[in-house]
N, C-alpha and C positions, 0 to 999 in steps of 0.2 A: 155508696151514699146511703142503702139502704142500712146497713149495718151502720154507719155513723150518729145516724138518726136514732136508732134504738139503743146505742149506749148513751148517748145524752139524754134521751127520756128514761131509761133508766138509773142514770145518774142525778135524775134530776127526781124519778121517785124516791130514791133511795132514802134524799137530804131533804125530806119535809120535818112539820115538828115531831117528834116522836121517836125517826128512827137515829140509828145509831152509829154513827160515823167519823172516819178522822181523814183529815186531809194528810196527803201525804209529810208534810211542816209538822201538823200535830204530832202523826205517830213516830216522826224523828224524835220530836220532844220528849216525847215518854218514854221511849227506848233510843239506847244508840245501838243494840242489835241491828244487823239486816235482817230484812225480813222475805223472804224466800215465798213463792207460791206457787207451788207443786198442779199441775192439770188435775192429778187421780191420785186415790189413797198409796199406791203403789210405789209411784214416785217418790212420791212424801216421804214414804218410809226410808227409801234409801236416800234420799237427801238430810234426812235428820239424823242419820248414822253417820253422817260425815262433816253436818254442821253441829253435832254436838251440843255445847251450851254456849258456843259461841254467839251463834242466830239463831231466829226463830225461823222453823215449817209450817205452813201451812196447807192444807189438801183444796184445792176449791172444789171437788167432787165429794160426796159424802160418800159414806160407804154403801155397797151394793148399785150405786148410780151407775149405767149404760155411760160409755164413755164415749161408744159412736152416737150416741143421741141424746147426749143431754144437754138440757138449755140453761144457758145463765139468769139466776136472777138478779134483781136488779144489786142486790147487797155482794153479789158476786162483781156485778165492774167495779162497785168499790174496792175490794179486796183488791184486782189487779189493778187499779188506778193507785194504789197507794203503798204494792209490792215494790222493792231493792230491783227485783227480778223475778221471771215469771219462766216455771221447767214447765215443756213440753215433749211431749214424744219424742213428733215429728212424722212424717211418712204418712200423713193424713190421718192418722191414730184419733183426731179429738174431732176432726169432722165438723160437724154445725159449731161446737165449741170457738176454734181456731179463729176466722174471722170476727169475733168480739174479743178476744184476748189480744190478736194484732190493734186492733184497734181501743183498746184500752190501755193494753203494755207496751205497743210500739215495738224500740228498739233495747226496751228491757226486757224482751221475750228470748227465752235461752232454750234450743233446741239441744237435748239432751246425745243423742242420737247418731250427732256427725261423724263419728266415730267406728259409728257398728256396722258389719258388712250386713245387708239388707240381702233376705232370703225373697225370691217370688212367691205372690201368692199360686196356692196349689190348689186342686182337687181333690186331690189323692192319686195313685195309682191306677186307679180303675181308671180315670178319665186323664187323658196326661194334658197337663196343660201346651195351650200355643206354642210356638215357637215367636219368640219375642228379641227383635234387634236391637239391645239396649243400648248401646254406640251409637246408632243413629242417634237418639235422642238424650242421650248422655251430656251434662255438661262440664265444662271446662273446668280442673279440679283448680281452685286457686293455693297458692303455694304455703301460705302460710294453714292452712286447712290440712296438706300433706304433712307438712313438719310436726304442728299438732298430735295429729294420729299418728304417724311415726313413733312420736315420745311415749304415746298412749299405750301401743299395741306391742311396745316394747319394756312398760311397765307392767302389761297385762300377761307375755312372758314367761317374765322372773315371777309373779305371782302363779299362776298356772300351769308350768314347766310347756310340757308337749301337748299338754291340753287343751291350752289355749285356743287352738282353733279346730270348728267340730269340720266333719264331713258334709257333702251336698252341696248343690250350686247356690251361689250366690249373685249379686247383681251388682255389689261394689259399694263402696261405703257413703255412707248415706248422705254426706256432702257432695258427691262428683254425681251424683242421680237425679232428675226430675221426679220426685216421686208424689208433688203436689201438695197442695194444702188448699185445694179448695174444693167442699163438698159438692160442690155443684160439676167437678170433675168425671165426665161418663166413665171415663178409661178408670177410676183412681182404684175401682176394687177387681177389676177385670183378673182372672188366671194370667200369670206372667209381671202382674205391675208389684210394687212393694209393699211386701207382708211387716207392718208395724209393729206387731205383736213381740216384740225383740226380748224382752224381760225374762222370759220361759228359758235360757240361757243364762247360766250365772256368768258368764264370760261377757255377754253382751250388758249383763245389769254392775259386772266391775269396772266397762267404760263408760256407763253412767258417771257412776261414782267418781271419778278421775275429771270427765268432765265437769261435775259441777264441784269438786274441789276447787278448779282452777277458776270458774267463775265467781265461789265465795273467796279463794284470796285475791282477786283481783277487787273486789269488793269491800275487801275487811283486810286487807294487806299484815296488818297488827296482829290476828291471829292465822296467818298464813302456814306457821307452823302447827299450830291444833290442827287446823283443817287435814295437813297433809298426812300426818301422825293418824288422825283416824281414817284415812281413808285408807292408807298403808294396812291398818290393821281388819277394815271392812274386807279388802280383796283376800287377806289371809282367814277369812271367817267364809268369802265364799267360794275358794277354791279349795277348802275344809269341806264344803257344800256339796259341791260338784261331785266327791270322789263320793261322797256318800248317795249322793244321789243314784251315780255309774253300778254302787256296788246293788244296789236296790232294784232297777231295771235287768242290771244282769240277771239277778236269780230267778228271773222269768224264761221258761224255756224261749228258744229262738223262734220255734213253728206257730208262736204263741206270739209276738209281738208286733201285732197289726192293732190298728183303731180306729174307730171310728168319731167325729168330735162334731157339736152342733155346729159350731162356724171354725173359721180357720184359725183358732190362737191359739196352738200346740205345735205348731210346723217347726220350730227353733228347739223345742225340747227334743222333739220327734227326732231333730236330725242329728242331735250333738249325741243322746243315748240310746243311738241305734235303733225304734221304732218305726214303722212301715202303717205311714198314713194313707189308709186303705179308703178312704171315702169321708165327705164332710157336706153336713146336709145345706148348712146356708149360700148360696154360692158365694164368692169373693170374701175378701176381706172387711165386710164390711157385716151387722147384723142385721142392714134392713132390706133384704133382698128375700127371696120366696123359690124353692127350687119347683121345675116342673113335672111332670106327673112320671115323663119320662125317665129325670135326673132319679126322681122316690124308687120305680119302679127297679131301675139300674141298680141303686144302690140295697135294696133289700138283695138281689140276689150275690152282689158281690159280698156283703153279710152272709148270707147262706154258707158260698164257695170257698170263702176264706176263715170260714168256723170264727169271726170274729165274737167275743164274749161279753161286749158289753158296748153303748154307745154314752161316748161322755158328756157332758154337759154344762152347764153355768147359771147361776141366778141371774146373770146381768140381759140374758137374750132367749126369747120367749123357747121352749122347750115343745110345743103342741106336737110339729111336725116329728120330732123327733122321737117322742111318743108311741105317736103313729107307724112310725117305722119301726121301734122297737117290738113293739107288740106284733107287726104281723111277722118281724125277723124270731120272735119268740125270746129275745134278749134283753136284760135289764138295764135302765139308765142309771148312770152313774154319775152324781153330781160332782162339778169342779168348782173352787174359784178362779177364775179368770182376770178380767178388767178390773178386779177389787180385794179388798184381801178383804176381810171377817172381823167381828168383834175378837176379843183373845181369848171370850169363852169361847165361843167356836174352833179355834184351832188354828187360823192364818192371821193372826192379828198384826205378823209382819212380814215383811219380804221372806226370809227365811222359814218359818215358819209356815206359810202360806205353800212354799215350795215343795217341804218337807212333808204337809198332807195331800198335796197335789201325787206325789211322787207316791206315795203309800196307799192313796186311793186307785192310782193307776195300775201298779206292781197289784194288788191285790186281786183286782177284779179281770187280769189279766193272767194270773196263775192257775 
């Protein structure tokens, strides 16, 4: 109820004299595009790789925005009040977001995700996470969700040969999981529950793609074939990705491939190219959590033990502690993009790209 009440007054700021808005009617009128709304820039990116000039993308995140914490403005429930369809994660990824988007986009909200096998959140090695009975609370996969992913993970395949699926446990594809959507969730970032961060994976960001082909032709049926045509050629751009990526991690010795990262959004890279996530300062999958004196204390010395060379980082999630730790470990922070990609002066202005300085930043300061 509460969130009901703040998109209507929201909705209701939005549409005084002044601002600038279309109802959904209108913005049909002016476009017969659909018009797509992406949670975060990242998304966005690989959804406009695959609706081409068909539809329009939109980001309702700007760039650099916290994606576990950012709040809609009011010009944001317009946006999803007057989207085709509204991509999400999923896997509690949008956090405070998520409940105003359900409740502005309803049942035009499209979880990108169902698809991809969901890794647990981790610690690192130094601390192993719980032991966690996901079967107990596992739900009932429905059929037509299997057949889906079946067609998907068999498209994903022939694009990625033997690749296609990396190493480490996983918890099952993200449709047969409870893995929540409400920030008010105590369990939702707990060690063991599902790690969101799924994109870090070009395998996991080609069943994106797949997925929301199938959502813009079901949408735009008329160009069903562009849709599919470019998404055919997006998976061939990013398991082109992938090897590049493999051959770049390789050429870091082995005794040398541990890390350290300010919250958990490397776990999916970590596992598909062979990296040994040695420690992570935030706890859970989430950014707004505070480690304790103990967890710091821990982790400088497994820093010490395991010669680790650098602790990585992000603009989207505060860096202090991290800081802190790095200086008394005597080791340098090295910034990432994460939750965002960068203007394209910077270097990540897209999915690929983004990946590809991720990847070169990492490989470097690990050599």
């Amino acid at each position: 109820m509460l969130y009901r009440l703040l998109v209507i007054l929201m909705l209701l700021s939005a549409l005084i004299p002044g601002a600038v808005s279309l109802t959904p009617h209108m913005a049909q009128a002016q476009s017969e595009k659909p018009v797509l709304v992406a949670s975060f820039s990242i998304l966005a990116d690989v959804a406009a790789r695959v609706a081409g000039d068909a539809a329009t993308v939109r980001s309702l995140m700007p760039l650099g925005a916290n994606p576990h914490t950012y709040s809609p403005t009011a010009q944001d429930v317009v946006r999803l009040s007057d989207a085709d369809r509204v991509l999400v994660v999923g896997a509690n990824y949008e956090e405070t977001l998520l409940p105003v988007v359900e409740e502005a986009a309803g049942d035009r909200v499209v979880v990108v995700s169902q698809c991809v096998p969901i890794r647990p959140v981790i610690t690192g090695d130094a601390l192993a996470p719980p032991e966690h009975d996901h079967e107990e609370h596992a739900e009932a996969a429905p059929g037509a969700w299997q057949d889906l992913c079946a067609a998907h993970h068999e498209t994903l395949d022939e694009a990625f040969g033997d690749r296609a699926d990396a190493d480490g446990e996983v918890l099952g594809m993200l449709y047969s999981l409870p893995c929540g959507g409400d920030a008010q969730d105590d369990h939702a970032h707990e060690a063991g529950s599902c790690d969101p961060h799924v994109w870090t994976d070009p395998a996991n960001t080609a069943l994106w793609a797949l997925m929301i082909r199938d959502t813009l032709s079901e949408l735009d049926p008329a160009h069903a074939e562009t849709y599919a045509a470019n998404a055919e050629a997006y998976l061939s751009e990013l398991a082109a990705l992938d090897e590049e990526l493999r051959a770049l991690v390789d050429s870091v010795p082995a005794e040398r491939r541990a890390i350290v990262t300010n919250h958990v959004a490397l776990t999916y890279f970590a596992e598909r190219y062979g990296l040994s996530l040695a420690g992570v300062i935030i706890p859970g999958g989430s950014t707004t959590s505070e480690p304790s004196v103990r967890e710091v204390l821990a982790l400088v010395e497994t820093i010490q033990a395991r010669g680790v060379p650098a602790i990585f980082t992000e603009p989207t999630a505060s860096d202090a502690t991290a800081a802190q730790i790095a200086e008394e470990a005597g080791i340098p922070l090295v910034p990432l993009y994460t939750g965002s990609l960068s203007t394209p002066e910077d270097g990540a202005g897209t999915y690929l790209d983004y990946m590809r300085h991720n990847a070169a930043a990492i490989a470097d300061a690990l050599r």
